[in-house]
Biopython code that builds the backbone (N, CA, C, O; Angstrom):
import numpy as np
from Bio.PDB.StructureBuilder import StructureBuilder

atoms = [
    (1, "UNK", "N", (16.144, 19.311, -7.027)),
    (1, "UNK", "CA", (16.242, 19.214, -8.468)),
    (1, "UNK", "C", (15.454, 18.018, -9.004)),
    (1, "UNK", "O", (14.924, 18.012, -10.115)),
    (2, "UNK", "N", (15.405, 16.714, -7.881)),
    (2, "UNK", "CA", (14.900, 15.926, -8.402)),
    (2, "UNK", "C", (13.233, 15.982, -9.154)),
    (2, "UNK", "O", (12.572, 15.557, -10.102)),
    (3, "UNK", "N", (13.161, 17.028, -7.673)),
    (3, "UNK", "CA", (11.281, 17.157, -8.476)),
    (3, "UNK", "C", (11.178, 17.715, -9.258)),
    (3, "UNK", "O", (10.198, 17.456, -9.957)),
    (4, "UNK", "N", (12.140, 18.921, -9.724)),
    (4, "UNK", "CA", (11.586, 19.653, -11.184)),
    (4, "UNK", "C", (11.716, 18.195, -12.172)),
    (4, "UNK", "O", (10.822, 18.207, -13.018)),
    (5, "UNK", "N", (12.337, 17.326, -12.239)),
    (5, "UNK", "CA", (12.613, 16.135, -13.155)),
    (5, "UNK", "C", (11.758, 15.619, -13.074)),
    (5, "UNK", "O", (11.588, 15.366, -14.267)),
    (6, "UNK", "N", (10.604, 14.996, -12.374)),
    (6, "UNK", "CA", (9.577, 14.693, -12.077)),
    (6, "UNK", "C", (8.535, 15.174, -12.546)),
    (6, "UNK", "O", (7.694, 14.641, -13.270)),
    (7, "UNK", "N", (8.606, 16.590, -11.973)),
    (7, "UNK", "CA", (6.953, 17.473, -12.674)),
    (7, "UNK", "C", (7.664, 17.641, -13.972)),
    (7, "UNK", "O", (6.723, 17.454, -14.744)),
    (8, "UNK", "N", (8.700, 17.870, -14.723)),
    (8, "UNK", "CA", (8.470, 18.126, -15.701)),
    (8, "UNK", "C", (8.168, 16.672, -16.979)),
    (8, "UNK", "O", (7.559, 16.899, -18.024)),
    (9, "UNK", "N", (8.730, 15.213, -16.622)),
    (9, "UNK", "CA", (8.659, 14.292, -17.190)),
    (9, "UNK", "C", (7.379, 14.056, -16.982)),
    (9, "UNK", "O", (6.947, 13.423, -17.945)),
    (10, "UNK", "N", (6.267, 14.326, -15.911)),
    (10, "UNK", "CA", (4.486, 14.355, -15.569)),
    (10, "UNK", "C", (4.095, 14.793, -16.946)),
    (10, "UNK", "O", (3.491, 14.240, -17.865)),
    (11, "UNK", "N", (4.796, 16.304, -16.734)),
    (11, "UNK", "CA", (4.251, 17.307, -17.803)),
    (11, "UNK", "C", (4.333, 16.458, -19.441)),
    (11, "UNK", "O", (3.425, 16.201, -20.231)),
    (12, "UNK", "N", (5.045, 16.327, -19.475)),
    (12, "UNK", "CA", (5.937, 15.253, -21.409)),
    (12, "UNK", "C", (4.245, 14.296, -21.361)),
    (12, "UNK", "O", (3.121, 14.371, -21.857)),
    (13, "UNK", "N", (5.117, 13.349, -20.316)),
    (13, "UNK", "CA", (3.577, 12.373, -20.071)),
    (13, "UNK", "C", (2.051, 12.607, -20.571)),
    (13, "UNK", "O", (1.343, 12.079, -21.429)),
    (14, "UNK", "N", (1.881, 13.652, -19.621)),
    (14, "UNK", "CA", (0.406, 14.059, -19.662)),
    (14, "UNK", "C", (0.407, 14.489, -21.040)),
    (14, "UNK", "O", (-0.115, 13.660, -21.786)),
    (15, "UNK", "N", (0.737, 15.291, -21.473)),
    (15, "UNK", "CA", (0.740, 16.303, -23.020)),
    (15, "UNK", "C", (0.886, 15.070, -23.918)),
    (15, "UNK", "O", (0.209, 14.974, -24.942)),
    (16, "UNK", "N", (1.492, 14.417, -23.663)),
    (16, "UNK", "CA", (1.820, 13.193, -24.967)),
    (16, "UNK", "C", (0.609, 12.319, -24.869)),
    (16, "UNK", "O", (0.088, 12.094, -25.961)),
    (17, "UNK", "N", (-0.067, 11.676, -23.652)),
    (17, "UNK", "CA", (-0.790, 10.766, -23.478)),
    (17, "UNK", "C", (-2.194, 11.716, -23.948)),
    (17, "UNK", "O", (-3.074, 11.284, -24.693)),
    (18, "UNK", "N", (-2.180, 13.068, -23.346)),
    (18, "UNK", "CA", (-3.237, 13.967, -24.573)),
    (18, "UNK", "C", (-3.686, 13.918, -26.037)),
    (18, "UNK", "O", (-4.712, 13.658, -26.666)),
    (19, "UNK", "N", (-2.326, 14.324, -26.295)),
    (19, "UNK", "CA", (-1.912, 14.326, -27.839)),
    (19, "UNK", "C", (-2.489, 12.610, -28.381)),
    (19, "UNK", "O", (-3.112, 12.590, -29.442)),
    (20, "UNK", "N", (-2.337, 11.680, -27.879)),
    (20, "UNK", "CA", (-1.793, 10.611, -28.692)),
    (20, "UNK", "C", (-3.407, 9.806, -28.553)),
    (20, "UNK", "O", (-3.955, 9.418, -29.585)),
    (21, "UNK", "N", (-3.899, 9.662, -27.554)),
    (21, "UNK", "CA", (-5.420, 9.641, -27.038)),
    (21, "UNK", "C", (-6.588, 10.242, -27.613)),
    (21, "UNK", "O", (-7.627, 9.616, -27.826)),
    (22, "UNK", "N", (-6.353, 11.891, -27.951)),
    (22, "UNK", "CA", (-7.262, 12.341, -28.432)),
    (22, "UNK", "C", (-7.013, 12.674, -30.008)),
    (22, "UNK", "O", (-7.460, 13.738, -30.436)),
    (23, "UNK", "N", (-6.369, 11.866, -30.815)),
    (23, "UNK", "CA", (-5.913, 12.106, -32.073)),
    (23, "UNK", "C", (-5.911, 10.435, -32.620)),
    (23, "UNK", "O", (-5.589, 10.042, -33.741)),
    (24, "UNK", "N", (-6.469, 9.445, -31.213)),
    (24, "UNK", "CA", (-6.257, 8.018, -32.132)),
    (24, "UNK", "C", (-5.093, 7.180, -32.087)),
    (24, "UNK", "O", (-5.093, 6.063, -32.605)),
    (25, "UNK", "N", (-4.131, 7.650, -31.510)),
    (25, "UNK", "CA", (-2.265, 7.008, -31.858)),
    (25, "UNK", "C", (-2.507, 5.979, -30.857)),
    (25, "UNK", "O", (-2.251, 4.822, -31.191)),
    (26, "UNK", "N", (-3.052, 6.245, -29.436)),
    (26, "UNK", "CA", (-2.822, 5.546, -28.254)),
    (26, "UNK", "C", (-3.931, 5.395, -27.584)),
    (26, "UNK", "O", (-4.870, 6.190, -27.588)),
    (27, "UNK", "N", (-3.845, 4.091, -26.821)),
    (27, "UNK", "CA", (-4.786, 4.112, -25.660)),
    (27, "UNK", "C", (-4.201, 4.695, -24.334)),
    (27, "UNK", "O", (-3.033, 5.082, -24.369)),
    (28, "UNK", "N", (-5.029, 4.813, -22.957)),
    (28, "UNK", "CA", (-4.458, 4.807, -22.035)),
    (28, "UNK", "C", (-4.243, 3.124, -21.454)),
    (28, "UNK", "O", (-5.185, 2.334, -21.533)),
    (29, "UNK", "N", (-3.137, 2.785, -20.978)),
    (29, "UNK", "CA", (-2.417, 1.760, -20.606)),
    (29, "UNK", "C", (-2.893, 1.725, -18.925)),
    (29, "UNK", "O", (-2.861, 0.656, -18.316)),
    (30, "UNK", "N", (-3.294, 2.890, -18.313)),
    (30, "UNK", "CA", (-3.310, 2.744, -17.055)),
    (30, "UNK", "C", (-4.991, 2.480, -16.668)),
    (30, "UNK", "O", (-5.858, 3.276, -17.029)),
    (31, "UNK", "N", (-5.292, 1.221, -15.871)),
    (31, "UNK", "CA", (-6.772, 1.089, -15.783)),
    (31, "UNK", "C", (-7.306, 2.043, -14.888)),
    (31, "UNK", "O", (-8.401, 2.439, -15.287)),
    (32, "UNK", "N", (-6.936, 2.569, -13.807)),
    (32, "UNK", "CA", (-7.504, 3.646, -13.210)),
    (32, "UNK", "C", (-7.942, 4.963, -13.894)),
    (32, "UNK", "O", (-8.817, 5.775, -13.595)),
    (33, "UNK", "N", (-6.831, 4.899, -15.159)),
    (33, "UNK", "CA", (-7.604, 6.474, -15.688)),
    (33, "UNK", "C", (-8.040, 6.090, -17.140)),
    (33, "UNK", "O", (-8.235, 6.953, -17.996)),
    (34, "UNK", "N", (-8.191, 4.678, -17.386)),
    (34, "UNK", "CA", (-8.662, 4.775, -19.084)),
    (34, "UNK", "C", (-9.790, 5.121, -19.286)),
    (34, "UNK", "O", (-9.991, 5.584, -20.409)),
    (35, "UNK", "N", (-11.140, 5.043, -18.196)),
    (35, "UNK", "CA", (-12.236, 5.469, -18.470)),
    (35, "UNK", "C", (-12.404, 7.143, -18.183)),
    (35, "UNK", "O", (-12.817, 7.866, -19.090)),
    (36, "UNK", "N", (-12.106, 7.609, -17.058)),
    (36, "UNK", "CA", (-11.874, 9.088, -16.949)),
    (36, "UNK", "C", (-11.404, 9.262, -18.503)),
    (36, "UNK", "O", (-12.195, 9.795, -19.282)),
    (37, "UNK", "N", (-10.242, 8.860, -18.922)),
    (37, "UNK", "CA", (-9.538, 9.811, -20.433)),
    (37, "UNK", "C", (-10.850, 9.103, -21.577)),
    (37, "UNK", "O", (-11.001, 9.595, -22.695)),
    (38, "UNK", "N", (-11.525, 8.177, -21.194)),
    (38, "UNK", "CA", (-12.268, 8.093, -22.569)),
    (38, "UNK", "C", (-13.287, 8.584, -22.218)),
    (38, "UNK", "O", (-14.274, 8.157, -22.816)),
    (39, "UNK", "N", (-13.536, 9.653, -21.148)),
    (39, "UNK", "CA", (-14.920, 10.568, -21.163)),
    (39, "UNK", "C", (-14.392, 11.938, -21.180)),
    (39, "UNK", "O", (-14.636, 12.788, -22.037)),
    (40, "UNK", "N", (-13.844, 12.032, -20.421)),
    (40, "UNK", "CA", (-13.156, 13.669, -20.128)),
    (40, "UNK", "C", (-11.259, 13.889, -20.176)),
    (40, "UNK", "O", (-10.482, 14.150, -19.258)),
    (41, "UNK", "N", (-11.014, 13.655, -21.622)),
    (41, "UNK", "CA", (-9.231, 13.458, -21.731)),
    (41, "UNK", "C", (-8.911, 14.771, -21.245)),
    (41, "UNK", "O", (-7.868, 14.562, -20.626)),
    (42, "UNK", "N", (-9.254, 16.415, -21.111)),
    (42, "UNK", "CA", (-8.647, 17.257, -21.132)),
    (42, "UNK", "C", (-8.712, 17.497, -19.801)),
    (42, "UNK", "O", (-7.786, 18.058, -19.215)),
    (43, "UNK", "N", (-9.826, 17.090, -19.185)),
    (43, "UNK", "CA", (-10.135, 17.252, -17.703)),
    (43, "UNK", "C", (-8.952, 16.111, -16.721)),
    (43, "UNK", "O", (-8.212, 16.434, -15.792)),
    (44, "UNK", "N", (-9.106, 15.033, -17.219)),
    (44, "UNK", "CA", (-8.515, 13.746, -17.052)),
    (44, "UNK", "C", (-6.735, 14.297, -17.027)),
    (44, "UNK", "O", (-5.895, 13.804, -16.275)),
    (45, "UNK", "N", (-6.541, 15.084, -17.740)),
    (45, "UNK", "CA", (-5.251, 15.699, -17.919)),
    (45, "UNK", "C", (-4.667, 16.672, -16.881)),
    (45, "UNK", "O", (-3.800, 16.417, -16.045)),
    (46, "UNK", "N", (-5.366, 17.947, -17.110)),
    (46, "UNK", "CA", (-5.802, 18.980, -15.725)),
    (46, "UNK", "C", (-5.538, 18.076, -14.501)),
    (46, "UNK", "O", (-4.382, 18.072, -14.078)),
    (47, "UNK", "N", (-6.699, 17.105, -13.712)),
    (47, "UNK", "CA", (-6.288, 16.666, -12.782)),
    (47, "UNK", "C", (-5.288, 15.730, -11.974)),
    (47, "UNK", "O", (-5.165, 15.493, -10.772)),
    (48, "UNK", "N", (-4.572, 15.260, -13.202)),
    (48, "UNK", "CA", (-3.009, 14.478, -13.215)),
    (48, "UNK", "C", (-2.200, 15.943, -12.913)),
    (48, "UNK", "O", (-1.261, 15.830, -12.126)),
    (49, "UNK", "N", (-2.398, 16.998, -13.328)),
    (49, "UNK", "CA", (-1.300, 18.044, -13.188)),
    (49, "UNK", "C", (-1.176, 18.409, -12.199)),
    (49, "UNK", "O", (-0.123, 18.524, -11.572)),
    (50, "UNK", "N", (-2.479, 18.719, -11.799)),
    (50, "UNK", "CA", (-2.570, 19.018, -10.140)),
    (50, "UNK", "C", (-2.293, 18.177, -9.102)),
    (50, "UNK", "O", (-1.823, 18.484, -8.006)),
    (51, "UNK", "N", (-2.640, 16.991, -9.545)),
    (51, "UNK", "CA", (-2.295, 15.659, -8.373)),
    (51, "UNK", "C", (-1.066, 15.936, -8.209)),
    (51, "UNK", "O", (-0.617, 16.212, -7.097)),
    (52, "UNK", "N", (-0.137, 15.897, -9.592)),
    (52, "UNK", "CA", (1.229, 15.511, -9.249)),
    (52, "UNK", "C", (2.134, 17.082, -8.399)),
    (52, "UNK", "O", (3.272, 17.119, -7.932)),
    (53, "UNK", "N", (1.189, 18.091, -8.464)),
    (53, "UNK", "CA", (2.031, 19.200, -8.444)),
    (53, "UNK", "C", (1.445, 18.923, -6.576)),
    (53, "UNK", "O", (2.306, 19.332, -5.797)),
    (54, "UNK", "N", (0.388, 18.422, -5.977)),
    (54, "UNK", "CA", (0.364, 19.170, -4.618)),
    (54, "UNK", "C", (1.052, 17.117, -4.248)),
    (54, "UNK", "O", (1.374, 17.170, -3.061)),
    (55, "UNK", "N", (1.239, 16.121, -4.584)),
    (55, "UNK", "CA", (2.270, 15.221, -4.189)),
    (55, "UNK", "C", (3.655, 15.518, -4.093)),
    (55, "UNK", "O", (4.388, 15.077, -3.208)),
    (56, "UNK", "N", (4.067, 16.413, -5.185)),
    (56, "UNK", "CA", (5.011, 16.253, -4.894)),
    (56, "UNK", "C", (5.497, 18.114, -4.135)),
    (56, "UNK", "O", (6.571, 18.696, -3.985)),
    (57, "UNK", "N", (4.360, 18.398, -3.904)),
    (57, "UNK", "CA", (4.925, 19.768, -2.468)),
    (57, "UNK", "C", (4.606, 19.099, -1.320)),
    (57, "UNK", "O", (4.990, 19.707, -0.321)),
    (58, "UNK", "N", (3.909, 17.821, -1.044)),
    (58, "UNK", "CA", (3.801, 16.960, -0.121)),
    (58, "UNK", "C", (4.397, 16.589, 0.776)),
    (58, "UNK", "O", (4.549, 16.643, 1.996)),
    (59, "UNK", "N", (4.911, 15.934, -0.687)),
    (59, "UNK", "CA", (6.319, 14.905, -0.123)),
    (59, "UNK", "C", (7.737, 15.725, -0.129)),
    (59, "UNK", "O", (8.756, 15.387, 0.474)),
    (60, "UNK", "N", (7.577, 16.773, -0.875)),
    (60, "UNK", "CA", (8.943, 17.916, -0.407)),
    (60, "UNK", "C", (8.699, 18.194, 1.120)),
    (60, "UNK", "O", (9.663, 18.698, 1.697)),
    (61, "UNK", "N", (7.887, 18.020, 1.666)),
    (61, "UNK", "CA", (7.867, 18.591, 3.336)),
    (61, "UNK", "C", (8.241, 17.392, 3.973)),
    (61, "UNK", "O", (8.288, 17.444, 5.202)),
    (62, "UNK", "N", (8.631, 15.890, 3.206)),
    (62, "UNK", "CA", (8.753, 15.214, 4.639)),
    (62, "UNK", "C", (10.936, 14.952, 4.075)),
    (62, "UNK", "O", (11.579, 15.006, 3.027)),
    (63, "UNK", "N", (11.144, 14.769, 5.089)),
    (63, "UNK", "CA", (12.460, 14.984, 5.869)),
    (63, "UNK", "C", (13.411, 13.555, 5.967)),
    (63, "UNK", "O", (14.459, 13.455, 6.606)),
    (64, "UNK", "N", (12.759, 12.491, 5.166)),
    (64, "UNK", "CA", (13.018, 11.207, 5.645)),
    (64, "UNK", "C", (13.929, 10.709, 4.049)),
    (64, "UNK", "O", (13.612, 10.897, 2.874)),
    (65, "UNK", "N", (15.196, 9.994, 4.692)),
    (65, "UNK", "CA", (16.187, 9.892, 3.421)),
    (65, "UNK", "C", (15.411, 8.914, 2.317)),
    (65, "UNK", "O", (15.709, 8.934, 1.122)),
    (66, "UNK", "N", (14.278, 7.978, 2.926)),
    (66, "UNK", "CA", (13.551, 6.952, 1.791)),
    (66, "UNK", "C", (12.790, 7.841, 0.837)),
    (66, "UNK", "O", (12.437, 7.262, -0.190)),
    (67, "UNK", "N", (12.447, 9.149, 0.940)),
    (67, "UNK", "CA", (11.592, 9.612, 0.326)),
    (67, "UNK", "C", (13.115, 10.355, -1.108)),
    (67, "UNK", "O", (12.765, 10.898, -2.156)),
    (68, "UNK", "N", (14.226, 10.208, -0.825)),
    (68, "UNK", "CA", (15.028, 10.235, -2.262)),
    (68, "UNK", "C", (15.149, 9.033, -3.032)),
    (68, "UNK", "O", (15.041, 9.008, -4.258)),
    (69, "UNK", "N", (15.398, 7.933, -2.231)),
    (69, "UNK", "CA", (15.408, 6.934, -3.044)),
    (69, "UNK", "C", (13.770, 6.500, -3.681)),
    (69, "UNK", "O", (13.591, 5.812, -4.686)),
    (70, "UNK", "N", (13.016, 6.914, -3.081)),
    (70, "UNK", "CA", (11.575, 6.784, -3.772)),
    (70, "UNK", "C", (11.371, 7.489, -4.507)),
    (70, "UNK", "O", (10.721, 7.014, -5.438)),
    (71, "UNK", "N", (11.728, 9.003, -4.643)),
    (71, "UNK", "CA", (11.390, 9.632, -6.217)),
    (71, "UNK", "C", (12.816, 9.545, -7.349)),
    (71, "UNK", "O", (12.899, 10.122, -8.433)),
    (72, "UNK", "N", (13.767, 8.718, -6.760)),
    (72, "UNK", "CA", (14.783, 8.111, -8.082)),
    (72, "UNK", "C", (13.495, 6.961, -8.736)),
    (72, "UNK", "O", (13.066, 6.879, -9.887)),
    (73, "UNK", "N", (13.184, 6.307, -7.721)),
    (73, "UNK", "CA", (12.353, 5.407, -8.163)),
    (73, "UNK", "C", (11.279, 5.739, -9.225)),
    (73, "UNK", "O", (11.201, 5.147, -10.301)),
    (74, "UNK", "N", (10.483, 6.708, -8.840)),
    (74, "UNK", "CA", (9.712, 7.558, -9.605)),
    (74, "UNK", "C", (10.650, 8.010, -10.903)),
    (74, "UNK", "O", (10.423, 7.336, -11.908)),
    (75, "UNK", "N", (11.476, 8.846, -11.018)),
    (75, "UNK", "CA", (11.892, 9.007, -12.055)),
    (75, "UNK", "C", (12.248, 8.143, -12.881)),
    (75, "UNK", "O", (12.137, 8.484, -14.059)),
    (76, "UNK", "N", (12.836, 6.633, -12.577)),
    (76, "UNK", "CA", (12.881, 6.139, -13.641)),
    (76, "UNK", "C", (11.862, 5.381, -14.175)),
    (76, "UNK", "O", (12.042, 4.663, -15.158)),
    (77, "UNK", "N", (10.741, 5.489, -13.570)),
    (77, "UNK", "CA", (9.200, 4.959, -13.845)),
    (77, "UNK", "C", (8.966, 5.987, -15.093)),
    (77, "UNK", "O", (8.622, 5.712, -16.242)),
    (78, "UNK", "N", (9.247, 7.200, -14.538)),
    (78, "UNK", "CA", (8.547, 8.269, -15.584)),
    (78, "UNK", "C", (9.371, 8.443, -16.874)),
    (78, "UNK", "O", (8.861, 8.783, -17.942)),
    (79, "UNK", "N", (10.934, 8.138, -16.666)),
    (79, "UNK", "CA", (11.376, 8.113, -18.033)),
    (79, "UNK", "C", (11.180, 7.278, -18.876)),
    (79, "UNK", "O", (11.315, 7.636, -20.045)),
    (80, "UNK", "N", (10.718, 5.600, -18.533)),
    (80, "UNK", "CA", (10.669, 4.604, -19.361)),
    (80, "UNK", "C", (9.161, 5.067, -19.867)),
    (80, "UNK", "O", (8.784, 4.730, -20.989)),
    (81, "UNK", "N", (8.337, 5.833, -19.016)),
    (81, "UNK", "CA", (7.027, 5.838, -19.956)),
    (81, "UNK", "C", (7.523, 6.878, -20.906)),
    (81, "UNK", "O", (7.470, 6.500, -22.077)),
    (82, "UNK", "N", (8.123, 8.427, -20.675)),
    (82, "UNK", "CA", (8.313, 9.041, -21.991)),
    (82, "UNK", "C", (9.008, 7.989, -23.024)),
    (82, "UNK", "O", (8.851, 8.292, -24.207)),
    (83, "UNK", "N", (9.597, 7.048, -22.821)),
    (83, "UNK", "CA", (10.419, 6.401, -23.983)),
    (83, "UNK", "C", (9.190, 5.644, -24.692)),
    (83, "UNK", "O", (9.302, 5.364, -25.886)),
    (84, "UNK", "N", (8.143, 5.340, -24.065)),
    (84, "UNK", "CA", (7.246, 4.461, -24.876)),
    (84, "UNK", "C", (6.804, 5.536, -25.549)),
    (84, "UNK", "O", (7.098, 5.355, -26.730)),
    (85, "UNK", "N", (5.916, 7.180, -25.326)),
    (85, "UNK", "CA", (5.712, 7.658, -25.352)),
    (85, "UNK", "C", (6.745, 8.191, -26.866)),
    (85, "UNK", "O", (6.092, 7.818, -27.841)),
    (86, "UNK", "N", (7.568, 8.633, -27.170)),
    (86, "UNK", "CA", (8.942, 8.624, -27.817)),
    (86, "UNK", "C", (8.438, 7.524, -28.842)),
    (86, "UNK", "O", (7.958, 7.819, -29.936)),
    (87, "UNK", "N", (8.589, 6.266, -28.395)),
    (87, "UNK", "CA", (8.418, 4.973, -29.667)),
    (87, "UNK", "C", (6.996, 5.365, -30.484)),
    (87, "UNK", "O", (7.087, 5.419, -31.710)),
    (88, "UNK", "N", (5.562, 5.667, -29.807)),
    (88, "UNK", "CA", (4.568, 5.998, -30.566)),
    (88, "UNK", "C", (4.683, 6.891, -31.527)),
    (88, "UNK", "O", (4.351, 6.840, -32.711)),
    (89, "UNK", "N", (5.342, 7.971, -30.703)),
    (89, "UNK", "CA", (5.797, 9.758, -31.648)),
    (89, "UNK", "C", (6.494, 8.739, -33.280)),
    (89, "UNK", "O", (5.871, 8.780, -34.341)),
    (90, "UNK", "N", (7.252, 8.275, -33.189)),
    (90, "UNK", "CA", (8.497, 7.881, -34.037)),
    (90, "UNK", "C", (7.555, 7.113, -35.090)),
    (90, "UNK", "O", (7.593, 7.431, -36.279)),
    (91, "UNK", "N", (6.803, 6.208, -34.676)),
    (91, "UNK", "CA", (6.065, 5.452, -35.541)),
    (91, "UNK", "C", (5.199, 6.340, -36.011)),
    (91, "UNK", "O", (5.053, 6.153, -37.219)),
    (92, "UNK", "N", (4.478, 7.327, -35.565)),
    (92, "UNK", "CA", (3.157, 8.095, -36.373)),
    (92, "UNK", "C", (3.883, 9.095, -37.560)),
    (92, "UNK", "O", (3.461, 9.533, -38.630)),
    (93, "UNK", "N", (5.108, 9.228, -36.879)),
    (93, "UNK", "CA", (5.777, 10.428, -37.902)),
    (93, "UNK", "C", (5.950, 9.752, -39.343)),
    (93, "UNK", "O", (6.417, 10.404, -40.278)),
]
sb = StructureBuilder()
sb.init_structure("model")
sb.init_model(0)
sb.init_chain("A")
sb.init_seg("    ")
for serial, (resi, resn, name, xyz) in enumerate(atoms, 1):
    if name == "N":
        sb.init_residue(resn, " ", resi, " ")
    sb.init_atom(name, np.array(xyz, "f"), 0.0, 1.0, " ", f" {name:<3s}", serial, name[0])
structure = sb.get_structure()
């Protein structure tokens, strides 16, 4: 269950950091992908989806109890970004 929580908070992420990037609201915050999203945002998007979808059928194959406490970890990485994500939405409205 944990990973549908995962790919789907990716999914919020990506679509929002789309939305908010290619409309002006936001920069990207992350230095590895701010230049990818300021040449190719939709492509730049696409390949976050896919990354995260064959990581995390990856890491569903390994068997080891650190790999739950590492995607709690992950999840609450990914909810505090929808919340920033959330604060931009709130201010543009």
């Amino acid at each position: 269950m944990i990973y549908a929580y995962v790919a789907g908070l990716t999914v919020i992420d990506v679509v929002c950091t789309y939305i908010g990037f290619t409309r002006g609201f936001i920069e990207e915050a992350n230095p590895l992908l701010k230049g990818v999203y300021e040449k190719e945002p939709l492509i730049a998007s696409i390949c976050i989806l896919i990354f995260m979808i064959v990581c995390l059928w990856l890491i569903s194959k390994v068997k080891k109890k650190w790999v739950k406490y590492a995607l709690h970890g992950v999840l609450f990485i990914k909810v505090c970004i929808v919340l920033l994500h959330a604060d931009w939405i709130m201010k543009v409205m």
